[in-house]
C-alpha positions in Angstrom: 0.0 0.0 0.0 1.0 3.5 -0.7 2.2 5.5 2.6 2.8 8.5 0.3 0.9 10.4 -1.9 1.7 10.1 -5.7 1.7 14.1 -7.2 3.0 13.0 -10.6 -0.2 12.1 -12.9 -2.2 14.6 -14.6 -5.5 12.5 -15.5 -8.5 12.6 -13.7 -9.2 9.6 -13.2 -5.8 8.2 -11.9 -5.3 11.4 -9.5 -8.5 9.9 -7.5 -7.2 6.6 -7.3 -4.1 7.8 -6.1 -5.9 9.6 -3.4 -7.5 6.7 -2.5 -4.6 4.4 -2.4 -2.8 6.9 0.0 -6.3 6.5 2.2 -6.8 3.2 2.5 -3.1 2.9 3.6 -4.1 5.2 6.7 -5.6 2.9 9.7 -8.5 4.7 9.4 -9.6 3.8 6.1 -8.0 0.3 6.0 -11.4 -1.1 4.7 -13.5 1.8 4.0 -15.8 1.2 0.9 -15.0 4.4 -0.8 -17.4 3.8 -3.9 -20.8 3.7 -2.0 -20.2 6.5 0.1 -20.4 10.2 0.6 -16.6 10.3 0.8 -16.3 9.7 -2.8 -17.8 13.0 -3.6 -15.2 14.7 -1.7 -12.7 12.6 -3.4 -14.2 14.1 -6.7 -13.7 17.3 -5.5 -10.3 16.6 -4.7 -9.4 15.3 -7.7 -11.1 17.6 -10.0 -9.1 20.4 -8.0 -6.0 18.7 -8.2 -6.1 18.0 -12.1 -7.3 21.9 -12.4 -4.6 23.0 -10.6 -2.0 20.5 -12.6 -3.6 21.5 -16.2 -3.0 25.5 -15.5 0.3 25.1 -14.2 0.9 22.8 -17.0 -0.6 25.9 -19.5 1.0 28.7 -18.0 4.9 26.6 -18.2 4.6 26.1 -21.8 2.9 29.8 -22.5 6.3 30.8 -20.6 8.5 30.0 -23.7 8.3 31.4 -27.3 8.5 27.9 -28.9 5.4 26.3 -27.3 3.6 29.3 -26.4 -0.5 30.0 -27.5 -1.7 32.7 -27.0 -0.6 35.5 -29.4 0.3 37.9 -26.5 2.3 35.8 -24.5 4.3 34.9 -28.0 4.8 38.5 -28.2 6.0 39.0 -25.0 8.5 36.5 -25.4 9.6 38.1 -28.8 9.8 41.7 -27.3 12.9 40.1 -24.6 14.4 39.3 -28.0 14.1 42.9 -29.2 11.3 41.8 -31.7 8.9 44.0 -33.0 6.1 41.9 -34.9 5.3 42.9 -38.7 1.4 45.0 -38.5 -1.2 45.4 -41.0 0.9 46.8 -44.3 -0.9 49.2 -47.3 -0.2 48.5 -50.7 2.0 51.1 -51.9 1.8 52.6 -55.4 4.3 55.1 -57.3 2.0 57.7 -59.3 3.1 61.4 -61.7 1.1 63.9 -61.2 1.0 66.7 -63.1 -1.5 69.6 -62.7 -2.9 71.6 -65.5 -3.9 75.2 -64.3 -4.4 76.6 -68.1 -7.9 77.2 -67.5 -8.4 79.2 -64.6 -8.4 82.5 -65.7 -6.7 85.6 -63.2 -3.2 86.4 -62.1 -3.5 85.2 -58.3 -2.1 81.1 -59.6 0.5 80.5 -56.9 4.3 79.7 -57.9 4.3 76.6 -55.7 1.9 73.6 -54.8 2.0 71.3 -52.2 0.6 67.6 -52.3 0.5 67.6 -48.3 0.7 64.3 -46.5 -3.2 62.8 -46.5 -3.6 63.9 -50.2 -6.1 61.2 -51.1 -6.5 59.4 -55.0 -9.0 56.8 -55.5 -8.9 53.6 -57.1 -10.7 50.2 -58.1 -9.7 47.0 -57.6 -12.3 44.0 -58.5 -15.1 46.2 -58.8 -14.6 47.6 -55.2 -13.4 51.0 -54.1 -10.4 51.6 -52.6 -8.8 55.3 -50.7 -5.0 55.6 -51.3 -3.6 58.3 -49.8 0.0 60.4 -49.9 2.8 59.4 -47.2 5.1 62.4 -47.6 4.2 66.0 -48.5 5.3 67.3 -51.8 6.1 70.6 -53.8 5.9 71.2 -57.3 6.9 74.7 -58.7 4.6 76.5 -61.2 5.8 75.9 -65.0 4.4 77.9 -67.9 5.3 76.7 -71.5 3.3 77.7 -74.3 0.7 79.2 -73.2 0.2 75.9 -70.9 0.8 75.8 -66.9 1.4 73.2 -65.3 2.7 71.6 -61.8 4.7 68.5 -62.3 5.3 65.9 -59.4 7.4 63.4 -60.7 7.0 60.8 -57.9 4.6 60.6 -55.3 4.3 57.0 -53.2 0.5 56.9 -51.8 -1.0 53.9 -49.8 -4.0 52.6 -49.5 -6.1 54.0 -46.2 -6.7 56.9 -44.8 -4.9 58.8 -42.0 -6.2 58.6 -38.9 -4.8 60.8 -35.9 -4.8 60.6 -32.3 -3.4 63.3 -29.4 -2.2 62.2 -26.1 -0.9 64.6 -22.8 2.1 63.6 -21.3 1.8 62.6 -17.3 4.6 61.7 -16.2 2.9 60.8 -12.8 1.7 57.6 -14.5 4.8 55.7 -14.7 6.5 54.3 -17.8 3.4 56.0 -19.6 2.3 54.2 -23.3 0.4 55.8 -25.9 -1.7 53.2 -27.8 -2.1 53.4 -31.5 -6.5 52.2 -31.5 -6.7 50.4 -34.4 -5.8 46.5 -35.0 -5.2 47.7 -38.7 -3.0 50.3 -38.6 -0.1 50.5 -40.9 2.7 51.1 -38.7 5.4 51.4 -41.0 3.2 54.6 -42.0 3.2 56.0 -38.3 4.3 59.4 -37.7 5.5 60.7 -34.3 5.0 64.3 -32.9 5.6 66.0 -30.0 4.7 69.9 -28.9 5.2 71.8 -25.9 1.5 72.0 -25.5 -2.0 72.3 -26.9 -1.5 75.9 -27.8 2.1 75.2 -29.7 2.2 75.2 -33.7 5.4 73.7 -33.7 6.7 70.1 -33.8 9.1 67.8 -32.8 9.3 64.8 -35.1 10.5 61.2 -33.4 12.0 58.4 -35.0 12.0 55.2 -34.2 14.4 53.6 -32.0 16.7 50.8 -34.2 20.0 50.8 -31.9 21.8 52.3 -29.6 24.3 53.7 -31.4 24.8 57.5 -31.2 21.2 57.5 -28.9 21.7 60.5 -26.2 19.6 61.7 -23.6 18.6 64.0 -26.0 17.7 61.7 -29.1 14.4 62.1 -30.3 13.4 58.9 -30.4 10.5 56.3 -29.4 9.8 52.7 -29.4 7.1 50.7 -30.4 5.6 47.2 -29.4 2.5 45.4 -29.3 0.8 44.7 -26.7 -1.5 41.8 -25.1 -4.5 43.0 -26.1 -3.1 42.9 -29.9 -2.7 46.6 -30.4 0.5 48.7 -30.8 1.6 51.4 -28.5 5.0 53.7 -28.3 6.6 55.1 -25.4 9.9 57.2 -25.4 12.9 56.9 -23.4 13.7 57.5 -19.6 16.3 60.7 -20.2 19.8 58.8 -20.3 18.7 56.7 -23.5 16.3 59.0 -25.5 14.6 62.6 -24.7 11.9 61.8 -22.4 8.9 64.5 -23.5 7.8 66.5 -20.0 4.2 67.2 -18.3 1.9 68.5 -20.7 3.3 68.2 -24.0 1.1 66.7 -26.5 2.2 63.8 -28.4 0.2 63.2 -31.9 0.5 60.2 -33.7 -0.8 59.8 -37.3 -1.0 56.5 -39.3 -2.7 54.8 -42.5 -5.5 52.7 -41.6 -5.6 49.9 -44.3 -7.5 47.1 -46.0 -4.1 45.6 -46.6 -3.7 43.0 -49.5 -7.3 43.8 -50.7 -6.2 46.8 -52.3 -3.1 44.7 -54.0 -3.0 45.3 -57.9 -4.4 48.6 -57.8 -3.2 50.4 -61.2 -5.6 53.4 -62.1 -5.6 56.4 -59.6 -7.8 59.4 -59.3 -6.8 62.2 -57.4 -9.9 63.4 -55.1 -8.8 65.8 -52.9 -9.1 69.5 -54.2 -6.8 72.3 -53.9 -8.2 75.4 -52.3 -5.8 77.9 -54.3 -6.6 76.3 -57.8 -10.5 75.2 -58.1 -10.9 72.4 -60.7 -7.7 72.0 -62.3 -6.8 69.2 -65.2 -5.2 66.6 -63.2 -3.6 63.9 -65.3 -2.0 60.8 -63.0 0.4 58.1 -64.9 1.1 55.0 -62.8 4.4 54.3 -62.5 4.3 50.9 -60.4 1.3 49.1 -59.2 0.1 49.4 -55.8 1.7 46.1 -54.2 3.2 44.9 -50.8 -0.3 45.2 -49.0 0.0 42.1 -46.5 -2.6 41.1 -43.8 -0.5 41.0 -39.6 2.6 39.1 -39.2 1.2 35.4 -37.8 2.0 34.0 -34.4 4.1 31.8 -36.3 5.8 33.9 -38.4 6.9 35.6 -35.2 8.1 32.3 -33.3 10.4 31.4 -36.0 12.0 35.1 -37.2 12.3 36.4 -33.5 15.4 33.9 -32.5 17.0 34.7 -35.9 17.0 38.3 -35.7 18.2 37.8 -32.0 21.2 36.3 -33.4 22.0 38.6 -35.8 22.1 41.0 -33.2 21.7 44.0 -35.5 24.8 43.6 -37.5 25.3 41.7 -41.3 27.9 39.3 -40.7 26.7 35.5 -42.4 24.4 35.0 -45.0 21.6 34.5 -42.3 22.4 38.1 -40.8 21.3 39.6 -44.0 17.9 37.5 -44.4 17.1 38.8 -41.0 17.7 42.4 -40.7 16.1 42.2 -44.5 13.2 40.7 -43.5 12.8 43.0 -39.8 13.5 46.4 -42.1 11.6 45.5 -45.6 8.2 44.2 -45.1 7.1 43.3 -49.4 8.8 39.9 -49.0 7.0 36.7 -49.5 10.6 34.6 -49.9 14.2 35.6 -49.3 17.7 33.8 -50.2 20.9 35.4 -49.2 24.7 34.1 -50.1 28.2 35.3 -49.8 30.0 35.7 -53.2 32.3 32.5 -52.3 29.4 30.5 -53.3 28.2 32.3 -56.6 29.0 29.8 -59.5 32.2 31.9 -59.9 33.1 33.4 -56.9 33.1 36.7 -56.0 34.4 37.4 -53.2 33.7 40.8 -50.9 30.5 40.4 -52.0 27.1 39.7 -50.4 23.8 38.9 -52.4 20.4 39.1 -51.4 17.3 37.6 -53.5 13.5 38.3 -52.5 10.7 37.1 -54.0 8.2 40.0 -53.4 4.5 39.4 -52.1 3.3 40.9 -55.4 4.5 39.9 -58.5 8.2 38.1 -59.4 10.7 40.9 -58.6 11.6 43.8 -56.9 11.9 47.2 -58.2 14.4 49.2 -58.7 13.2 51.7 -56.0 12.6 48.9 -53.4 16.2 47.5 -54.4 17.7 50.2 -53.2 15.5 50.5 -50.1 17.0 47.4 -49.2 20.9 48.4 -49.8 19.8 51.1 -47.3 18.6 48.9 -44.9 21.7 47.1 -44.7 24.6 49.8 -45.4 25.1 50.7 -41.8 24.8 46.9 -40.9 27.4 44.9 -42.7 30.9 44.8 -42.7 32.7 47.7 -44.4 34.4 45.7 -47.0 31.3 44.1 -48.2 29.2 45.2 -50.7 25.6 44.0 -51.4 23.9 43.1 -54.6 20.7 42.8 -55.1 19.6 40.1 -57.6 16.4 39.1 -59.2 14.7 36.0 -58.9 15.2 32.9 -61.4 12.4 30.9 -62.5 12.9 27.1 -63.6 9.9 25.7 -64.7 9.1 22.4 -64.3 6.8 20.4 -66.8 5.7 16.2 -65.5 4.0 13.3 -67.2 2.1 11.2 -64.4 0.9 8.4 -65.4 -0.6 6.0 -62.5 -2.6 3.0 -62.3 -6.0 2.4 -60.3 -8.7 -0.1 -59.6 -12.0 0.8 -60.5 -13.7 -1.6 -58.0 -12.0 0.6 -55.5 -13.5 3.6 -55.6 -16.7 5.5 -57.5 -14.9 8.2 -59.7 -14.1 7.6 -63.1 -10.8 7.3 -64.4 -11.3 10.9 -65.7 -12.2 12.6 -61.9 -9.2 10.7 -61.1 -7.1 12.2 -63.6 -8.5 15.6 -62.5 -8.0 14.5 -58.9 -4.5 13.8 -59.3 -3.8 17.1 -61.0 -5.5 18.8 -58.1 -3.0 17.1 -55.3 -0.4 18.5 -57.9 -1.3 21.8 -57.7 -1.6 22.1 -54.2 1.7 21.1 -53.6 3.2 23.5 -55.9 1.2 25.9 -53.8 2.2 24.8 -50.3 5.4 23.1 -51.1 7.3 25.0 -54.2 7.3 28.7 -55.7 10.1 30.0 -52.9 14.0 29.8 -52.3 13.6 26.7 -50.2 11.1 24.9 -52.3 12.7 21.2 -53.1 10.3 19.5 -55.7 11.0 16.2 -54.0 10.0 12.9 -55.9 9.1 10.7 -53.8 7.0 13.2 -51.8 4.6 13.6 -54.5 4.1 10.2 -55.5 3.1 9.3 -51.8 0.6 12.0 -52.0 -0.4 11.0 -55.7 -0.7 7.7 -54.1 -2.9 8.3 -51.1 -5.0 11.0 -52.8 -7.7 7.8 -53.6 -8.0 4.2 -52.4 -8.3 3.1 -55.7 -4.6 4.4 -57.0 -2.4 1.5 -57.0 0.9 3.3 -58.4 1.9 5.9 -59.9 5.1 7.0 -62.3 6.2 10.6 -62.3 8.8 12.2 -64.7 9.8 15.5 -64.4 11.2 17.8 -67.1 12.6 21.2 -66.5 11.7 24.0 -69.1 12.7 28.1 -69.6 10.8 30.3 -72.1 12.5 32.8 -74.4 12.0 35.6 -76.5 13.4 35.8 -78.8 14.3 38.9 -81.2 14.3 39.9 -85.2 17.4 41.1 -85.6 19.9 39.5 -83.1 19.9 37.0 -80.2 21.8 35.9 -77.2 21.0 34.0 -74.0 22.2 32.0 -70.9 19.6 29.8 -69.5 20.6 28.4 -66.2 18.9 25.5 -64.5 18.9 23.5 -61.2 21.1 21.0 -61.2 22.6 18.8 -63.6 21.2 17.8 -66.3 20.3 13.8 -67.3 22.8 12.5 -70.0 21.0 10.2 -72.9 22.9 8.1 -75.5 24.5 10.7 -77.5 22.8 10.4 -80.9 19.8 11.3 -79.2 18.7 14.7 -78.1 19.1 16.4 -75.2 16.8 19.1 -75.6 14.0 19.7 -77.4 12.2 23.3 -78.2 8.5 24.0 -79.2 8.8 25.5 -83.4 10.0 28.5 -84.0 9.7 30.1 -87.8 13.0 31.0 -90.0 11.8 31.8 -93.8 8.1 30.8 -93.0 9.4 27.5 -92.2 9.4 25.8 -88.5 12.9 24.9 -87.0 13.8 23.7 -83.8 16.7 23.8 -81.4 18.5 19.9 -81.1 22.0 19.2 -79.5 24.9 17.2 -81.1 27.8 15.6 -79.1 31.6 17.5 -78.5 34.1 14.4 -78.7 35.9 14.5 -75.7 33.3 16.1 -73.6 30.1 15.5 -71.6 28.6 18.7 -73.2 27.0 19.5 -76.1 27.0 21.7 -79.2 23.2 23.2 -79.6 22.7 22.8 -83.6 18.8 24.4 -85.3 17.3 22.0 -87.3 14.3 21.6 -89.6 12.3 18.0 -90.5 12.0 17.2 -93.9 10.9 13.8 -95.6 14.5 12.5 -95.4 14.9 13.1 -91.9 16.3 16.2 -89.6 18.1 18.8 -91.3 20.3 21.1 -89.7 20.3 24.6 -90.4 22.5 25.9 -88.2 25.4 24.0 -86.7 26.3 25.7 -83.7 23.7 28.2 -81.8 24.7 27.6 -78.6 26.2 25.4 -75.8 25.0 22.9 -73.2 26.9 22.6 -70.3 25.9 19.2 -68.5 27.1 19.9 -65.3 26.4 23.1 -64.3 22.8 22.4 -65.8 23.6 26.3 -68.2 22.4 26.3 -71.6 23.8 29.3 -74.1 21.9 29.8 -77.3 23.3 32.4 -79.9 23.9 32.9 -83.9 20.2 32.5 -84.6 17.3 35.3 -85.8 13.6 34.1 -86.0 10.8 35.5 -88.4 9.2 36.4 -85.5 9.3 36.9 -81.6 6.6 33.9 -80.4 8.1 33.0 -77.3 10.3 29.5 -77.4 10.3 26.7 -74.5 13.5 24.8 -74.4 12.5 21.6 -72.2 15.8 18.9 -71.0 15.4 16.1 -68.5 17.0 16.8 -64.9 19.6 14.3 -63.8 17.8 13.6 -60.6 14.3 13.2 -59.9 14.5 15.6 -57.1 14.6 19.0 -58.1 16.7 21.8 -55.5 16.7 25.5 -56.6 20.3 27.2 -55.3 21.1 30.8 -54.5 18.6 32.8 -56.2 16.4 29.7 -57.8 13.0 29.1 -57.8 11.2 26.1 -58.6 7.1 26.3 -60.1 5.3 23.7 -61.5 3.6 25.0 -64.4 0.0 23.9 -64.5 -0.2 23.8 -68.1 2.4 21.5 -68.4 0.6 19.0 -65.9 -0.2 16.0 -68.3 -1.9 13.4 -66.4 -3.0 9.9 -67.5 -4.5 7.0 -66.0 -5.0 3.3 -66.7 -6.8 0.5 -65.5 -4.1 -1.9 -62.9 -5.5 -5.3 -64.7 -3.3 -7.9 -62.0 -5.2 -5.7 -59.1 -8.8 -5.7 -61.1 -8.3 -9.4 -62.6 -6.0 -10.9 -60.8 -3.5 -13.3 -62.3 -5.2 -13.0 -65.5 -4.6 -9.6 -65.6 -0.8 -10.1 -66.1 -0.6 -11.1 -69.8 -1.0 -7.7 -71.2 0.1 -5.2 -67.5 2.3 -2.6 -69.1 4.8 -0.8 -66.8 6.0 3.2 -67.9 9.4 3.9 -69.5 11.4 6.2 -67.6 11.9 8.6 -70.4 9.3 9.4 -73.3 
């Protein structure tokens, strides 16, 4: 019998019989019926307070550490130790030129200067809903008369979508560590501006920045800090007087901010400026779009957070590895969907003193040239003096399968048809969840497990992947490097190695082939034509495959017209892995999916005389 009380199990159940093994060990209760009496109600009560007790101590340990934490707050929390501040609500943010026409309105009192202040709102649709952009910076365009015809010209003017919302705050320093909350779950703060005046009755400003290190921060820095708090919402607060100015009794600190529908607004491309201009009534106003409103992203997730807090911790504000640079990137830049970053020593050839950075954006396939150099910023005062930083766009390999798989129709109700759909469906959902980013592997054997399991009925299945760029090509001259994953799969060397979709040459389709180099596994790429005889070749050498560092160069060629080409070669490995600034997509189109009846599982061993197995190339 138990003399002591066992405190180690959690369950119900086995917490009462522990309690009442430790009382029938007591003299007392040496042959007490427990079960039939009104004991075993207290024991219920016992144990239903013991296991509540256990289960909330158990909860409040794990919400105690970032990796196994809940509750959104508490994750927070345990980022903020790290110096983390979680990604909010971001606008989409367009480039627009706009130029006013004042020609028509008649008098001499036309000012020499007009402002687009801050707040300036332009209008826009996107999928038949109405969207408010607005300006984030004030700017100033001088009067310009030419012709007869005046004009103001803003060359560049960044809106995002939202409006500005403001809020005003008095400084009591009797409340200690005083925080001013920002009131809206969807505030933008990457647009947040931060005042501060000596009182209500003051026209003048002091503007704050945001506190990113403590380098060359004073007592009298004008700087706050920002963080999110339990209750989801963000809130500043400013230093104590040794590390940042700390703002005394009464003055008034203003905050203003965008308040966005985040990625709704995504793709925006016509604007319409709204907001008039009290010193010009009804001007011409013409607006060309320069980029595309993009980057509008919905609140960095719980997860998100868990897994970039501990990197940025380790970078600890400065660009020393590769994995320094993805993180102070990713904490300073917020338009990034996918990031790779690499030191020159790994570049095909090495460059060294170099550092290169590769995002995929949220919006489209690359960066622009504008955001490119937002980035360099980001990272000039981070990494080591000797280094420079290059920016470098994504690179697409397409890849293009055959599945062909074998089912039994007694298994299951679809057709061989739904199944073929089926199948094409589990494809495309892994390209979704599993590819289109720096890491993405396409991993063979992955997908045919969930080919496999996607029906009962699918007894096997065969895939073979085939990786494919598309060119342009041009009238009068052409030259291109295509560079794969890889290496590429080495056939008997009378055959082909790569084959292209037609292109025209004097009205008449060609295509691109490969010959053998005698003493070499790569290839000459030759342009031939089919004629009754056989292939032709037109053009002996347009280019070279190298077979190992999966690079094809194509050259000494001009087309009729410029139809885009796909040049298509088998990979050397079923598994495809994208390096350094590689990206790997399947392209739905190219999905070709057959099925067949498996005859040994439908028929058994009669089924065998004619069972056909797949060929592992076409």
């Amino acid at each position: 019998m138990a003399s002591n009380l066992n405190v180690t199990e959690l369950d119900f159940d086995q917490i009462k019989e522990n309690l009442k093994s430790f009382m029938k060990s007591q003299s007392q209760f040496a042959d007490y019926d427990f079960e039939g009496s009104g004991l075993n109600v207290l024991m219920d009560v016992l144990a239903y307070n013991t296991h509540y007790n256990a289960m909330i101590a158990h909860f409040a340990l794990n919400e105690s550490f970032l990796d196994s934490a809940q509750i959104r707050g508490n994750v927070v929390s345990r980022a903020g130790l790290l110096g983390y501040i979680p990604r909010s609500i971001l606008s989409p943010r367009a480039k627009v030129k706009v130029v006013i026409d004042a020609s028509t309105i008649q008098g001499t009192n036309i000012p020499t200067t007009l402002v687009i202040e801050r707040g300036t709102k332009f209008a826009a649709t996107v999928d038949g809903v109405s969207y408010t952009f607005s300006s984030l910076e004030s700017h100033t365009a001088l009067l310009v008369i030419s012709g007869g015809i005046k004009t103001y010209t803003f060359p560049e003017v960044t809106i995002g979508q939202g409006t500005f919302r403001f809020l005003s705050y008095r400084v009591d320093n009797d409340i200690e560590n005083q925080k001013f909350q920002i009131s809206d779950t969807d505030a933008d703060t990457s647009s947040l501006r931060v005042r501060v005046q000596q009182n209500q009755t003051s026209s003048s400003f002091d503007s704050y920045q945001q506190f990113t290190t403590l380098q060359e921060v004073a007592s009298t820095s004008q700087v706050y800090h920002l963080q999110e708090n339990s209750s989801g919402y963000y809130q500043i607060f400013f230093g104590d007087g040794i590390i940042g100015k700390k703002p005394i009794n009464d003055n008034i600190v203003t905050l203003d901010y965008l308040i966005t529908d985040g990625e709704d607004a995504n793709g925006a491309l016509s604007f319409a400026l709204t907001t008039d201009f009290p010193s010009l009534p009804k001007p011409g106003t013409t607006i060309t779009t320069l980029s595309a409103a993009s980057g509008g992203t919905n609140p960095e997730s719980t997860e998100s957070i868990r897994f970039n807090a501990p990197i940025t911790y380790q970078s600890q504000d400065r660009a020393v590895t590769a994995q320094d640079y993805g993180a102070i990137v990713r904490r300073g830049f917020a338009n990034i969907e996918s990031i790779s970053t690499w030191g020159g020593e790994d570049q095909l050839i090495p460059e060294y003193g170099k550092a290169f950075v590769s995002v995929k954006p949220l919006i489209g396939d690359k960066l622009t040239d504008s955001e490119k150099e937002e980035i360099k910023a980001i990272i000039a005062n981070k990494n080591v003096v000797s280094i420079s930083t290059e920016i470098v766009d994504p690179e697409f390999t397409s890849i293009e399968l055959d599945v062909i798989f074998k089912h039994n129709p007694a298994l299951t109700s679809r057709s061989q048809s739904a199944l073929e759909s089926l199948v094409k469906d589990t494809i495309l959902n892994y390209n979704f969840n599993q590819l289109n980013k720096f890491d993405g592997v396409f991993r063979h054997s992955e997908l045919l497990g969930l080919i496999d399991s996607s029906d009962p009925a699918i007894t096997s299945s065969t895939i073979r992947p085939f990786m494919f760029k598309t060119i342009t090509p041009s009238v009068i001259s052409n030259s291109f490097t295509l560079t794969f994953t890889g290496s590429f799969f080495s056939k008997k060397s009378t055959e082909y190695h790569i084959s292209s979709t037609p292109f025209k040459i004097g009205g008449v389709d060609h295509f691109f082939g490969d010959l053998p180099i005698i003493g070499s596994s790569n290839r000459t790429v030759m342009i031939y034509k089919t004629t009754a005889v056989g292939d032709q070749i037109v053009v002996n050498e347009a280019g070279l495959i190298n077979m190992e560092t999966a690079t094809i160069t194509l050259n000494n060629f001009v087309t009729d017209n410029t139809d885009d080409i796909r040049i298509t070669i088998a990979p050397n490995s079923l598994d495809v892995a994208p390096k350094r600034n590689q990206i790997i997509k399947i392209e739905s189109s190219r999905i070709l999916v057959s099925g067949s009846v498996d005859k040994i599982a439908y028929s058994g061993p009669s089924g065998t005389i004619d069972y056909s197995t797949t060929s592992r190339m076409r």
